[in-house]
C-alpha positions in Angstrom: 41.8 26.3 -7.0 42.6 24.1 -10.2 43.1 21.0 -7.6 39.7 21.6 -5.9 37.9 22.0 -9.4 39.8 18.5 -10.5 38.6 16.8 -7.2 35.1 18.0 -7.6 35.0 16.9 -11.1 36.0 13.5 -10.0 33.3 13.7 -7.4 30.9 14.2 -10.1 31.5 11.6 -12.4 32.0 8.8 -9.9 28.5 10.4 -8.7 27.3 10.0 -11.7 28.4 6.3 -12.7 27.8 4.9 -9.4 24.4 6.0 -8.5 23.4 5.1 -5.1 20.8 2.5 -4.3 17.8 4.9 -4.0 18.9 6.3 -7.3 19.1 3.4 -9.6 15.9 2.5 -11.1 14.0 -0.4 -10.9 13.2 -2.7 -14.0 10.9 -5.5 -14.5 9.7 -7.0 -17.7 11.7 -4.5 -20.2 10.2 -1.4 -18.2 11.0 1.1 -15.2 8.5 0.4 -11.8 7.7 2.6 -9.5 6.3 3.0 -5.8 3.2 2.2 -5.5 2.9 0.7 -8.8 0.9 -3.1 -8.8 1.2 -3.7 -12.6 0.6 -2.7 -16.3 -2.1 -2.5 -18.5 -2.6 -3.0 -21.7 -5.5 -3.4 -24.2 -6.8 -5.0 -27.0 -8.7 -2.5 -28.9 -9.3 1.5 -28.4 -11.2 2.1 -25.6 -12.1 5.4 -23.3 -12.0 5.1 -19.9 -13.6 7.4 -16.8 -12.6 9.4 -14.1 -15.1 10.9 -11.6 -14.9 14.2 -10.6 -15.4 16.2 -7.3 -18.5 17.8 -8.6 -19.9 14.5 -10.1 -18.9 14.8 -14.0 -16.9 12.5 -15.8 -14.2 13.2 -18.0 -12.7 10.1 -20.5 -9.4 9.3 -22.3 -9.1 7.3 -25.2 -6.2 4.9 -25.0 -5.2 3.0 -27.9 -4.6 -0.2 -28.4 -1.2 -2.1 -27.0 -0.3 0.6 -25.3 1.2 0.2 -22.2 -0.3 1.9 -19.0 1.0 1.9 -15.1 -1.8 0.5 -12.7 -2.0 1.5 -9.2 -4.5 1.0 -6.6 -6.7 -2.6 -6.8 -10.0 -2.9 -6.0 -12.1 -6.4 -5.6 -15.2 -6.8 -4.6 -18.5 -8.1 -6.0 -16.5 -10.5 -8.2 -15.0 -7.2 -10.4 -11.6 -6.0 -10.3 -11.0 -2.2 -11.2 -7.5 -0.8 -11.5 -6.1 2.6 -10.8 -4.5 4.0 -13.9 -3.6 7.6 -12.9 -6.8 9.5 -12.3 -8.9 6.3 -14.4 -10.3 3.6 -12.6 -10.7 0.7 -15.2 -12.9 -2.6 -14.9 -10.8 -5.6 -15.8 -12.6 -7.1 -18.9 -11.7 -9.1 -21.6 -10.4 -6.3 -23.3 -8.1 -5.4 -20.4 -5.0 -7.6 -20.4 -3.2 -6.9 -16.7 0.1 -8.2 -15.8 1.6 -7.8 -12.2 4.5 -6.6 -10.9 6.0 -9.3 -8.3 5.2 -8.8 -5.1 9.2 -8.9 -4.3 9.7 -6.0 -6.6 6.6 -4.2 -5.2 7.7 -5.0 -1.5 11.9 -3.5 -2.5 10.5 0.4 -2.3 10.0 -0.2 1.6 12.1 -0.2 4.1 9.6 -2.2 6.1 6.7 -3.0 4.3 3.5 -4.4 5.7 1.3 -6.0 3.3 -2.9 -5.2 3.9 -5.7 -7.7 2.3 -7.9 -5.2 0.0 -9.7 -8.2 -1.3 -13.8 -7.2 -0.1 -15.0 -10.8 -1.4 -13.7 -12.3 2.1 -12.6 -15.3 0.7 -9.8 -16.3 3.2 -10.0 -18.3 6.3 -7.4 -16.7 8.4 -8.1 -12.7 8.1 -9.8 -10.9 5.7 -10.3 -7.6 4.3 -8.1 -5.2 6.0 -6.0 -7.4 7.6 -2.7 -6.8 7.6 1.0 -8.4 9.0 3.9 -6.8 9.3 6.5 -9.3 10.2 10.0 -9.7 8.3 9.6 -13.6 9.8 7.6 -15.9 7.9 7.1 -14.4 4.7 8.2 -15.7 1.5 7.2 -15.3 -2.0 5.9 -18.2 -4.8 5.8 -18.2 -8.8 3.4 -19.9 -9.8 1.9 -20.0 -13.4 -1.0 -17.8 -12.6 1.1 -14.9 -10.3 3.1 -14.3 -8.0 1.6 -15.8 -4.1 2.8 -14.2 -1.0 3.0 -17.0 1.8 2.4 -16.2 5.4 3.7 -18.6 8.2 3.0 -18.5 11.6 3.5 -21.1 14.9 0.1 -21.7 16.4 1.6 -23.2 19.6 4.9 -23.3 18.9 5.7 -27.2 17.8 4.1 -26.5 14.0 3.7 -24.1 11.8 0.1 -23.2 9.6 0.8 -21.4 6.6 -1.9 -18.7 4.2 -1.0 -18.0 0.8 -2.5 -14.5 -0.7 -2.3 -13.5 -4.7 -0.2 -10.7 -5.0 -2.9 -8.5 -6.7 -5.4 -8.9 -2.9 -2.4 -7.2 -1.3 -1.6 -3.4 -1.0 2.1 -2.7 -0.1 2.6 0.2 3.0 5.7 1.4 4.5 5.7 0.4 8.4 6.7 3.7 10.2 7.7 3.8 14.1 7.0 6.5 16.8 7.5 6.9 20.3 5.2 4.7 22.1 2.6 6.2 24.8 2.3 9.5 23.2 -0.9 11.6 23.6 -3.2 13.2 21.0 -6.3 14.6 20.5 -8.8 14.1 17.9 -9.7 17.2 16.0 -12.7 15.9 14.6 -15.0 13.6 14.7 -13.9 9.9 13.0 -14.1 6.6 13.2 -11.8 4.2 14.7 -10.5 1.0 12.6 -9.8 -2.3 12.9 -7.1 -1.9 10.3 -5.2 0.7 8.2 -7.4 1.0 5.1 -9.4 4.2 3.8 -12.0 1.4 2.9 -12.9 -0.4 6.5 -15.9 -0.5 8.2 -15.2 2.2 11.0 -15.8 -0.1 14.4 -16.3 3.1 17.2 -17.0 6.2 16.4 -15.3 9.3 18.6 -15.8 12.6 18.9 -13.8 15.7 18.4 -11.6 16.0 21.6 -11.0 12.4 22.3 -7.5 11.7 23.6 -6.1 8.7 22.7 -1.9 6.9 22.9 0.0 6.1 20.4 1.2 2.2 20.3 3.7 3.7 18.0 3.1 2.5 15.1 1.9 4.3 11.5 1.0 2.3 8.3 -0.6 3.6 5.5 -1.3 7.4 7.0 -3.1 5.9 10.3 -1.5 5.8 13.6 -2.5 2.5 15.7 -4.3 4.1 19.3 -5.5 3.1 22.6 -8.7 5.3 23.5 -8.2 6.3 26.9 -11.5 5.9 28.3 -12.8 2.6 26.5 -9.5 0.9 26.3 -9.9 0.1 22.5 -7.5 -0.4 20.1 -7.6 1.2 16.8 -6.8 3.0 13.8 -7.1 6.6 13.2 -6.3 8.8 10.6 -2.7 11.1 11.1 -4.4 14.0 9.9 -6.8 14.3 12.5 -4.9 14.1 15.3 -2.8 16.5 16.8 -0.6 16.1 20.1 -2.4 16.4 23.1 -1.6 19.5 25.8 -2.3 17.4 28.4 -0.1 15.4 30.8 
């Protein structure tokens, strides 16, 4: 018994100093980031900021000044910016001072991450927003004095390569999950289908509750990629609503 509590112990404490991978935390600029996170905020003066409610009320929080603040989600459109901070959603202003979190360090959470334009202002020639790519080939990353660029590379007809850079604050980060192709399900309510995997995009076709559809087998960002079966469309669809389909 005293040899098993000795070679537990030892278990423990190697445990302990040699955390695995998913353990250790991840650092960048003097502070821990985590999932999901695109930056931090700070400010240059007290301020309150908003969050809506369900029922339409708005409750505030006064941050103070130079204090640091995780930032989340981005939204662009209209020529604004607003930030996610928690349940806040903050206008970037000259009193908001934002600094990103490289898209490298942002992209190491996923095991493969695909990387969706959430810029609305359409300001790209190849895609725009919503678009998303998935492939480990032809991505690399750029510093450059005003952020971090993500740089997409592909081979138009195979003798040369064109090449799209994207800022790292127009791009949201979602894992890349895989399912057995051909699959059935059902749509248990009515929804839209979309051209990409973003709460925010225009629904192209609408179904109705019922609708079978098969999976391409592919999930990104809590919407399963579908091929209706009696329009032949491909689209997006929301994993929630569907549910597997009895029929063979």
């Amino acid at each position: 018994m005293k040899k098993l509590l000795i070679v537990l112990l030892a278990a423990f404490v190697f445990a302990v100093v040699n955390p695995t991978k998913s353990e250790a935390k991840v650092m960048y600029d003097g502070a821990e980031v985590v999932k999901g996170q695109t930056g931090k905020m700070t400010f240059k003066k007290d301020i309150k900021v908003y969050k809506k409610n369900s029922d339409g009320t708005f409750d505030s929080l006064m941050v103070k000044r130079n204090n640091f603040f995780k930032t989340y989600e981005i939204e662009k459109y209209d020529g604004k910016t607003f930030y996610q901070m928690g349940q806040y959603r903050v206008q970037a202003t000259d009193l908001v001072v934002f600094k990103e979190v490289p898209i490298k360090i942002r992209s190491s959470f996923y095991n493969e991450p695909t990387y969706i334009i959430i810029n609305r202002d359409g300001i790209y020639s190849h895609g725009s927003y919503g678009f998303n790519f998935r492939s480990r080939w032809g991505i690399s990353f750029l510093d450059t004095n005003s952020g971090q660029l993500l740089e997409y590379c592909e081979s138009d007809d195979g003798s040369w390569m064109k090449c799209y850079q994207y800022p790292g604050t127009d791009l949201k980060i979602a894992e890349t999950i895989h399912s057995k192709s051909g699959e059935r399900f059902e749509l248990t309510n009515d929804a839209g289908g979309k051209r990409t995997p973003l709460d925010g995009a225009k629904s192209e076709t609408m179904y109705e509750k019922g609708s079978v559809f098969s999976s391409l087998g592919t999930e990104i960002n809590g919407y399963l990629e579908v091929l209706n079966e009696s329009d032949s469309k491909i689209s997006w669809l929301p994993v929630n609503l569907l549910k597997p389909s009895g029929d063979k």
